[in-house]
C-alpha positions in Angstrom: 41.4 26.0 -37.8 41.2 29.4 -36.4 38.8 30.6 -33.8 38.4 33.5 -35.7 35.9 31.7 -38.0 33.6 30.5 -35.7 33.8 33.3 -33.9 32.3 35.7 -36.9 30.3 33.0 -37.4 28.3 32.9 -34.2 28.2 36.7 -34.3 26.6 36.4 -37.5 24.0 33.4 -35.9 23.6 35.7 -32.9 23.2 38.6 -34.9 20.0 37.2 -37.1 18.4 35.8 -34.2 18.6 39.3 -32.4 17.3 41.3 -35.5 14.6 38.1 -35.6 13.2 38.4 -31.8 13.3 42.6 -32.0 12.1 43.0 -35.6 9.8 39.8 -35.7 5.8 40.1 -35.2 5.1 36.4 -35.1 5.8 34.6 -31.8 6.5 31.5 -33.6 9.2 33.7 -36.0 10.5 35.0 -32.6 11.0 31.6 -31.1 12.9 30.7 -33.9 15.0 33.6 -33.5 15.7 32.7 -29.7 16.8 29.2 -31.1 19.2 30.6 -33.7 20.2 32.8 -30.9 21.3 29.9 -28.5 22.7 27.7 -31.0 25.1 30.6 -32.3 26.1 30.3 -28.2 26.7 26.9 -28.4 28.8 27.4 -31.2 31.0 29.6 -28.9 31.2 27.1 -26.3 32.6 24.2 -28.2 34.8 26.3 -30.5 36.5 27.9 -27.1 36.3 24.4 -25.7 38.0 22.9 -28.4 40.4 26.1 -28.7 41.5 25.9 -25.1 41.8 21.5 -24.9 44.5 22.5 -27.5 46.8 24.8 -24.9 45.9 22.5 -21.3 46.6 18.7 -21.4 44.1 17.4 -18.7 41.1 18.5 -20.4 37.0 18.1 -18.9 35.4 19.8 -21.8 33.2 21.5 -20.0 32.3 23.6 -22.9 30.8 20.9 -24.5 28.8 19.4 -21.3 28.0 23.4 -21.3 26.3 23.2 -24.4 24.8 19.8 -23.8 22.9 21.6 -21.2 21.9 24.2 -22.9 20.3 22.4 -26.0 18.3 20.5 -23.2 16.8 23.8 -21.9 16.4 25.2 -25.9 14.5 22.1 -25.9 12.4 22.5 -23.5 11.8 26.1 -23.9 10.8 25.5 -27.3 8.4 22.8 -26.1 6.6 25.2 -23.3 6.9 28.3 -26.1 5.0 26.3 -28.5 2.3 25.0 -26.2 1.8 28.6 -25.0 1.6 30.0 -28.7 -0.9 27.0 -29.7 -3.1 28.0 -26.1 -3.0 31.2 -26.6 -3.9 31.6 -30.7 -6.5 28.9 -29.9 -8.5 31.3 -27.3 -7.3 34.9 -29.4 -7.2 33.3 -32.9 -3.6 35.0 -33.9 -0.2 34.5 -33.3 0.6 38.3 -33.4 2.6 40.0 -30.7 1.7 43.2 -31.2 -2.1 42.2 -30.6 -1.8 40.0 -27.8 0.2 43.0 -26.0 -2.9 43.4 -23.7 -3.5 39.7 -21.8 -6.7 41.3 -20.1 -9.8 40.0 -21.3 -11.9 42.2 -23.3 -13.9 44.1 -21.5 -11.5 44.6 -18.9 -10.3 47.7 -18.8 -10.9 48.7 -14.9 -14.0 50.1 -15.8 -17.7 48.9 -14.5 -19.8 47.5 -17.3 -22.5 48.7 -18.2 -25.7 46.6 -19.1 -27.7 49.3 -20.2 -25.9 50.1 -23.3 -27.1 46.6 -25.0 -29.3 46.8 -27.9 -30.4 43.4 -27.7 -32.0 44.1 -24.1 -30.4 40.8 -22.9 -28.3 42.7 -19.8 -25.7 40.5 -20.4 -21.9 41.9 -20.0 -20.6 39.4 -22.2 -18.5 39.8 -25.8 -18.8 36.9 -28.0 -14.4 36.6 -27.6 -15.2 36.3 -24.1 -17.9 33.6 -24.7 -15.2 31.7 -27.3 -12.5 31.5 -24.7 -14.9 30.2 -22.0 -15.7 27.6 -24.4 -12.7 26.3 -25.3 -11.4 26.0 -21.2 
């Protein structure tokens, strides 16, 4: 077999996962993208790997310990990824990147508060999100 093939092939992998983590609103979509990403990578490893065993005669294949490593750490990230997406839709209630842009709490703009400005005459500075996420810790 040629290395042509899964050379397109990998671009084609890489490619999709690129358009997925840039185009993508979703972090668990862009995750997803990252893996396709990586594993288009580890394609390239073991077709070069197998592509070059074919010209040397002593051989490690270290393109395939290369990508036996890498699916450890794809692993792994995917594990902490996930765990961060679950934490962090549990204390915002979404998954979408574009909202979770700011990681400030709200209210947290640099600003004083100002306890005057409640109608309920309570004085108290706090926002009901802010009240959620302290539950939830």
């Amino acid at each position: 077999m040629h290395l042509a093939y899964p050379a397109v092939l990998s671009a084609l992998l890489f490619s999709t996962g690129l358009y997925g983590v840039l185009a993508r609103r979703n972090a668990i979509l862009v995750l997803m993208s990252v893996e396709l990403m990586l594993n288009a990578v580890n394609l390239n490893l073991v077709a070069f790997d197998v592509w070059l065993s074919k010209t040397a005669r002593d051989t490690l294949h270290s393109g395939q310990a290369l990508t036996l490593f890498t699916i450890a750490i794809a692993a792994a990230e995917i594990g902490i990824g996930l765990a961060i997406v679950l934490a962090v839709h549990r204390n915002r209630g979404t998954a979408d990147i574009d909202r979770l842009r700011d990681t400030a709490e709200p209210g947290d703009d640099g600003a004083p508060d100002d306890d005057s400005d409640h109608s309920d005459g309570s004085g108290s500075a706090r926002s009901e999100p802010a009240e959620k996420a302290e539950a939830t810790a």
